[in-house]
N, C-alpha and C positions, 0 to 999 in steps of 0.2 A: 427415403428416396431422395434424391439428388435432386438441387433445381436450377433452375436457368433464373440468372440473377442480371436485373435491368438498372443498366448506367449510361446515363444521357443518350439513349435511344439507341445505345448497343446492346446487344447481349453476350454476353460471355457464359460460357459453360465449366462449373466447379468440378474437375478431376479426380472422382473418387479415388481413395487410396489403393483400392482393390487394381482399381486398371494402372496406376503407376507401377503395381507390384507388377502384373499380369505382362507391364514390356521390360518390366528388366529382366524377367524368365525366360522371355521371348530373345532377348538381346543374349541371351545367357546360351540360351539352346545352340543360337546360328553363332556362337565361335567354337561348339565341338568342332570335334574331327570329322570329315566326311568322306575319307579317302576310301571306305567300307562301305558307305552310304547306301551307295547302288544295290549291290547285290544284297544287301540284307535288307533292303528293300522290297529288291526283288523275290524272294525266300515269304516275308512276311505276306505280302500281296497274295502269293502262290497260296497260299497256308489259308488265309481268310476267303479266297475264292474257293477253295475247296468246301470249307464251312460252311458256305453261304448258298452252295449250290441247290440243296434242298435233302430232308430229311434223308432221303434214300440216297445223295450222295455221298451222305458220311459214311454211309456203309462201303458203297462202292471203292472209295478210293483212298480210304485207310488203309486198306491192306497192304505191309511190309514186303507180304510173301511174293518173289520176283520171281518163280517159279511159273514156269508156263503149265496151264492146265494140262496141256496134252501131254504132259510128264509124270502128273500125279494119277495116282489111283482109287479112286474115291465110292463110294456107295451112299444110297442114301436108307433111310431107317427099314426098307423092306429086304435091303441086302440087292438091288440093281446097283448095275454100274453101269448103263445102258446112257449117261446124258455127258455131257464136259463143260463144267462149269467153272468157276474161278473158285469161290469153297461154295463145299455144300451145306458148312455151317451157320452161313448167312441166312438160311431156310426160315428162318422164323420172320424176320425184319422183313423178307421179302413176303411172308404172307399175310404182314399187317400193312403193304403197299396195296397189295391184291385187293385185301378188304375195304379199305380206306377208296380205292378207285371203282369199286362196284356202287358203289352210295351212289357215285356222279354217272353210271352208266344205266341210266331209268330202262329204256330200248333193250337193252341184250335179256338185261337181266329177266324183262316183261318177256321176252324172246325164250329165254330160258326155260322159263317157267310154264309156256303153252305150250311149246313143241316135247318138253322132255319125255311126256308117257309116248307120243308117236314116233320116238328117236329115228326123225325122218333122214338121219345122217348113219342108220347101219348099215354097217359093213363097208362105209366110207373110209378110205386109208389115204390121210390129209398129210401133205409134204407141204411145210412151209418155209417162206424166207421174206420174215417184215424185221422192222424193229422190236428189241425186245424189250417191254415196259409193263408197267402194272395191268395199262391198259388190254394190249396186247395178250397178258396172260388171261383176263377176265373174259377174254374171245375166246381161248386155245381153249378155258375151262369148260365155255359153254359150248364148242363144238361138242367136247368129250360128253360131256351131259346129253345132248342128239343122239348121240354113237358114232360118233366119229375115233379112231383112233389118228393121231398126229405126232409128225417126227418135225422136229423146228430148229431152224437156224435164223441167224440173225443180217438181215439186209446190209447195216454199216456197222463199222469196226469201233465206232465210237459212242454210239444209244443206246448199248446195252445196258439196263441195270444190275449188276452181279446177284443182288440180294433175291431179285423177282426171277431170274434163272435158275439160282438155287434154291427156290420154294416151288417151280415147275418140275425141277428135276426132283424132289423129295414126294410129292403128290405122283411121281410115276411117268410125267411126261418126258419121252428123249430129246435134251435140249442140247443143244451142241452151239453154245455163246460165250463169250463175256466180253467186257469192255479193255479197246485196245489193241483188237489183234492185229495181226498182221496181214498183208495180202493173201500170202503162206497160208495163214492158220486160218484167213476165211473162206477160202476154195475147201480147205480140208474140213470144215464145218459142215459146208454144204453137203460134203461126198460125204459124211457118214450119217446124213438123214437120209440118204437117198439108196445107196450101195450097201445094204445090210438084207445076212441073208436070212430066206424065210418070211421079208415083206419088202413089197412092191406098192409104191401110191397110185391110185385109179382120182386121185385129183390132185390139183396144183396151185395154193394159194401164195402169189406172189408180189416184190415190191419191188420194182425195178428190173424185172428179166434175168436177175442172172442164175435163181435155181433154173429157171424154164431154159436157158443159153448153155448153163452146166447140163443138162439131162439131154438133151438137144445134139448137145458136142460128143457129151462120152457114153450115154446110153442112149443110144434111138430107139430101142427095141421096144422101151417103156412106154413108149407112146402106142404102143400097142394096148393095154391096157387101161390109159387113161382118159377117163372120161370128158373131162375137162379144166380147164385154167382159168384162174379168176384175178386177174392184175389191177391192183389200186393206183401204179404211178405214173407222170406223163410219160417217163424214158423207157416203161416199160410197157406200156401202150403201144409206143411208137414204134417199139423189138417188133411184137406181135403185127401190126400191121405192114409192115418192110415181110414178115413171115409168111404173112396171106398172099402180098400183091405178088409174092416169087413164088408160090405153090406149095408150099413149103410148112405150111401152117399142119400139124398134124390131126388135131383135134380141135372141136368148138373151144374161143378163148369169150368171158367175159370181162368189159370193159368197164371198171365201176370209176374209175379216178375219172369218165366224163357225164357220170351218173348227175343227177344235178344236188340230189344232196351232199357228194362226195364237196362237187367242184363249190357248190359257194359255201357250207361249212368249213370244210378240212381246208379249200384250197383258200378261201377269202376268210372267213370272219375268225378262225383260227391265226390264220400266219400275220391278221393283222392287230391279234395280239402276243403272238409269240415272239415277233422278231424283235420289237421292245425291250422282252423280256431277255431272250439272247444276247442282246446288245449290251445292257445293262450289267449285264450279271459277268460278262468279261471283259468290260473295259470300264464300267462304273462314268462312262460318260453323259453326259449335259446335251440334250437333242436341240433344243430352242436356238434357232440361229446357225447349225451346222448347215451348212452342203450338200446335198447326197443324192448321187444318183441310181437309178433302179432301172437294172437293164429287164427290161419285159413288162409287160401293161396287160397279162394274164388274168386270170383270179386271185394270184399269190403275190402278183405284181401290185396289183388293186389294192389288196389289202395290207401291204407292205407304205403303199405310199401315202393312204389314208390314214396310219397312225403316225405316222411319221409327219405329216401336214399339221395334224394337230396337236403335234406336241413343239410345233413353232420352226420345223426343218422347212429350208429351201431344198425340194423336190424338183429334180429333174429325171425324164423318163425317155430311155431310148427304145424302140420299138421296129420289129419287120413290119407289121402286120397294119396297113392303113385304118383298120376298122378300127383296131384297138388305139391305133394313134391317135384316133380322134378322139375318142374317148377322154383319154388321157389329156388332150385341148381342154376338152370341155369337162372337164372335171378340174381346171386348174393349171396343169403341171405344163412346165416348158418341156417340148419335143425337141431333143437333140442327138449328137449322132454322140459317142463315146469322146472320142480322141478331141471330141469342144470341147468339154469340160474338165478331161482327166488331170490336167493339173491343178485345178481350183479345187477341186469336191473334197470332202472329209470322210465322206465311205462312200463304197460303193459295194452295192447291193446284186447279186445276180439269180435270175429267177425265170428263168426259158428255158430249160432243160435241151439246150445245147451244146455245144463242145466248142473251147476255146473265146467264146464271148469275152474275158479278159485274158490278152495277151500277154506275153513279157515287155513287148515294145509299152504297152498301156502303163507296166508295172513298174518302169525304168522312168517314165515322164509322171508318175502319181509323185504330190506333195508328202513332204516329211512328215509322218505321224499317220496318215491316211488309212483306214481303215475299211480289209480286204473281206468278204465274206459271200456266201451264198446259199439262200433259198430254196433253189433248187433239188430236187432229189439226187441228179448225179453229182459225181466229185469231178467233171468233167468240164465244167462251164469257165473255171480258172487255172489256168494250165500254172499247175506248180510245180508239176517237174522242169516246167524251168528255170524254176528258184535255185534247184537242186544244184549250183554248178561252186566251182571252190573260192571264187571271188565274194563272191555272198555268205555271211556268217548267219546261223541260225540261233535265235538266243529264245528259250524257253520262259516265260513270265509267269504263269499261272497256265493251270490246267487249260489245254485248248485253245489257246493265246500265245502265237508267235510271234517274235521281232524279227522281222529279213532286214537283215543289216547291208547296205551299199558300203563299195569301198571309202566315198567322202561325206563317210556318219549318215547319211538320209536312211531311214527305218522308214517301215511297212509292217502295219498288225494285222497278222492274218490267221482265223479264225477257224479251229478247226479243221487245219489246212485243208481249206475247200470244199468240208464236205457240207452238208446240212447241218445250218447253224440250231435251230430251235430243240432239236432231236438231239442235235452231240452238246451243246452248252448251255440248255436249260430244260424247261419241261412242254409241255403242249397238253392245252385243255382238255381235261378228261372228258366233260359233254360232249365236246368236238369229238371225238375219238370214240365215242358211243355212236357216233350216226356213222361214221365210216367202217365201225367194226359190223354194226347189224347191216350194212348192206352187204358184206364182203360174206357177212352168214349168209343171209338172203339167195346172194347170187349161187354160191356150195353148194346150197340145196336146191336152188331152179335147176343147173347143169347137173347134179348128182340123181335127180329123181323124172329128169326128163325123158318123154317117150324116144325111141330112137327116129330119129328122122326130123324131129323137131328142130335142131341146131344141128347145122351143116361145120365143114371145117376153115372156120369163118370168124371173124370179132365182133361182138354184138354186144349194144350197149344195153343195163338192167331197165328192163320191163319198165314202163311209167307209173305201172299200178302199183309196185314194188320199193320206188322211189315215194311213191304217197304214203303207202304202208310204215315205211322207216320214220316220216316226219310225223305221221301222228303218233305212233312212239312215244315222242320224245316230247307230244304238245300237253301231256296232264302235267308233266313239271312245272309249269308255268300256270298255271290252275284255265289253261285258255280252252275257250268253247268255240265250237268252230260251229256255223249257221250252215245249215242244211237246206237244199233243193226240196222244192213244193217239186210234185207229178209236173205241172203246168210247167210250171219256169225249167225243170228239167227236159221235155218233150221241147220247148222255144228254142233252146243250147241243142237238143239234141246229145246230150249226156247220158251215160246212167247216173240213180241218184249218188251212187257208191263210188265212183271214178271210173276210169280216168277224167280229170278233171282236164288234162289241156294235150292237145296234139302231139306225137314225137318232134316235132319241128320248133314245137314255142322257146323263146328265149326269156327265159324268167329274167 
């Protein structure tokens, strides 16, 4: 090893040979050529982000084949052709996703396993439209195991995992997904889970409103028959309650996305690791010292800006809502309005499940390089069709990563053009996705097996006791004990010993 050699109270350092080599390689490299540099740059980058996505992405987005599914004619090993999938040959990869994601789903699978001799879900005919992922399939499985039969489409055009499609579609389920579609092909998705003849859904598991908006628009009559709706997301919440307050709501809807295990798992301690991981995994950037503002101070909001705080980001948070503002004080983060800071920030983040939150005016004053994305369930919150116009060039970098070019060189990387980042450009915690999936079971089977009269036509959030049921679940993973009510101390609270544990009112 090399040493630091002392001459009248200086030191000098002896230049290994290795590092004298090391810059004239260095000096050697930077007089190639570089007039190519860019794009095979760019190509390389594309290529290793692909790679690097995660196991089940190499499947996904290998495929050559540019053929659109709804052109192919495909079966799977029983001889149906009843699903539409990208190949059905991926069935195996996708059903070592499946299994690999049951291990981390303690809850469904415990779910699974007590309900299946009472298959409290017969003659239950499940229309669905969430994402479609390991997870998700591990739900669809264990509906089917209740007796639920389920026809399934996919919420966004870019979450799909092809391989876990084609291992649903090969096990018999009608999948009508894959990754990439188009507007086109995801309306026609929806209509051939729904509009097939010889079966009719009497319930409705949803992620954002728009199978319930599709059946709503083109088939009323259906609501004759259905029992009830069970929606996990804010924008699709928010369908149903604009449904109720105009009379309009046809049937009881359940409300889990404000379930409280939905809201601070899925919505908090999930997105406040996923977005990380999202960020990461398409721009491969450095957080310590960036910028960044996070329009909403929600649960998704929370947990966006707690990882982000301490992975060394200057947070800033813009918010409506004064309660959550404060919060947001008191937990750190400066309160600002958008258009303060849009030209300073390094990303910015959206996560309100509103409409137009960043504007083009916003989009035209963001600094060079700036980095566009959001959180949120809709594709709604960053108006990108106003990108769309012929002055602005679109340059493709890697899967899911745009450059919006300005006429005088200023770029914009925008992610997944707008839609949900953690779902279209990385993965989400399968535990996390166990407690969202057994409440959305949970709620199926409250609306499926309820007396009539019970749930009026109306939005009603999952039961408390229900919400208790889901967490302990999921508490023997964790090898935790949880301390029980004496008669006395119970009778003092006024509780039973068994739950509910706290009021509809309490704010955990």
């Amino acid at each position: 090893m090399e040493k630091w050699d002392s001459n009248e109270g200086t030191s000098a350092f002896h230049v290994p040979e290795w590092m004298i080599q090391f810059a004239d390689q260095k000096q050697e490299f930077n007089k190639r050529p570089t007039k190519i540099g860019r794009r095979s740059l760019s190509r390389s980058i594309s290529q290793s982000s692909t790679d690097s996505y995660s196991s089940a992405a190499s499947y996904t987005d290998s495929s050559d084949d540019e053929t659109s599914p709804r052109d192919k004619q495909q079966k799977n090993s029983k001889g149906s052709g009843d699903f539409c999938v990208k190949n059905i040959k991926q069935a195996e990869f996708g059903r070592r996703e499946i299994e690999i994601a049951e291990q981390e789903m303690p809850a469904l699978m415990a779910l699974r396993k007590r309900a299946q001799g009472e298959k409290p879900l017969a003659g239950a005919k499940i229309v669905g439209c969430t994402h479609i992922t390991a997870q998700t399939a591990v739900l669809m499985e264990t509906l089917g195991a209740l007796g639920a039969q389920c026809r399934w489409a996919a919420c966004n055009i870019y979450s799909t995992l092809n391989e876990v499609a084609a291992a649903l579609a090969e096990s018999g389920f009608p999948v009508f997904a894959w990754k990439g579609e188009s507007e086109d092909d995801f309306w026609w998705c929806i209509d051939r889970c729904v509009n097939v003849e010889g079966w009719q859904p009497n319930m409705i598991l949803d992620d954002g409103g728009d199978l319930t908006h599709w059946i709503y628009k083109k088939y009323p009559n259906m609501f004759k028959k259905i029992k009830g709706i069970v929606e996990e997301s804010v924008t699709g919440v928010h369908r149903l309650y604009q449904l109720s307050k105009a009379g309009k709501l046809c049937v009881p809807a359940m409300n889990v996305n404000d379930s409280v295990t939905k809201q601070k798992f899925d919505n908090l301690y999930c997105c406040r690791e996923s977005i990380l991981d999202g960020l990461k995994r398409t721009t491969d950037m450095m957080f310590g010292g960036k910028q960044v503002v996070v329009c909403g101070y929600g649960e998704v909001g929370k947990g966006c800006c707690a990882a982000l705080k301490a992975m060394g980001s200057i947070v800033y948070v813009t918010e409506i809502d004064p309660i959550c503002a404060l919060q947001a004080c008191m937990d750190g983060f400066r309160l600002v309005k958008l258009n303060e800071v849009i030209r300073q920030v390094d990303i910015v983040i959206t996560c309100t499940g509103n409409k137009n939150v960043v504007t083009r005016e916003h989009l035209d004053r963001m600094k060079n390089s700036c980095i566009v994305c959001n959180m949120g369930h809709s594709n709604t919150e960053i108006d990108v069709a106003s990108l769309r116009t012929p002055e602005l060039t679109w340059e493709r970098v890697r899967s899911q990563v745009d450059h919006v070019i300005w006429p005088d060189g200023k770029r914009i990387v925008l992610l997944a053009e707008g839609r949900l980042l953690n779902l279209s450009c990385s993965t989400v915690p399968t535990f996390v996705l166990s407690i969202t999936a057994t409440t959305q079971a949970l709620a199926l089977i409250e609306l499926y097996n309820a007396p009539e009269g019970r749930y009026k036509q109306d939005v009603y959030l999952l039961p408390k006791k229900m919400d208790e049921y889901v967490a302990s679940l999921h508490l023997p993973t964790f090898d935790a004990h949880l301390t029980e009510l004496t008669d006395e101390q119970a009778k003092y609270l006024g509780l039973n010993k068994n739950g509910p544990f706290k009021p509809n009112y309490y704010r955990y």
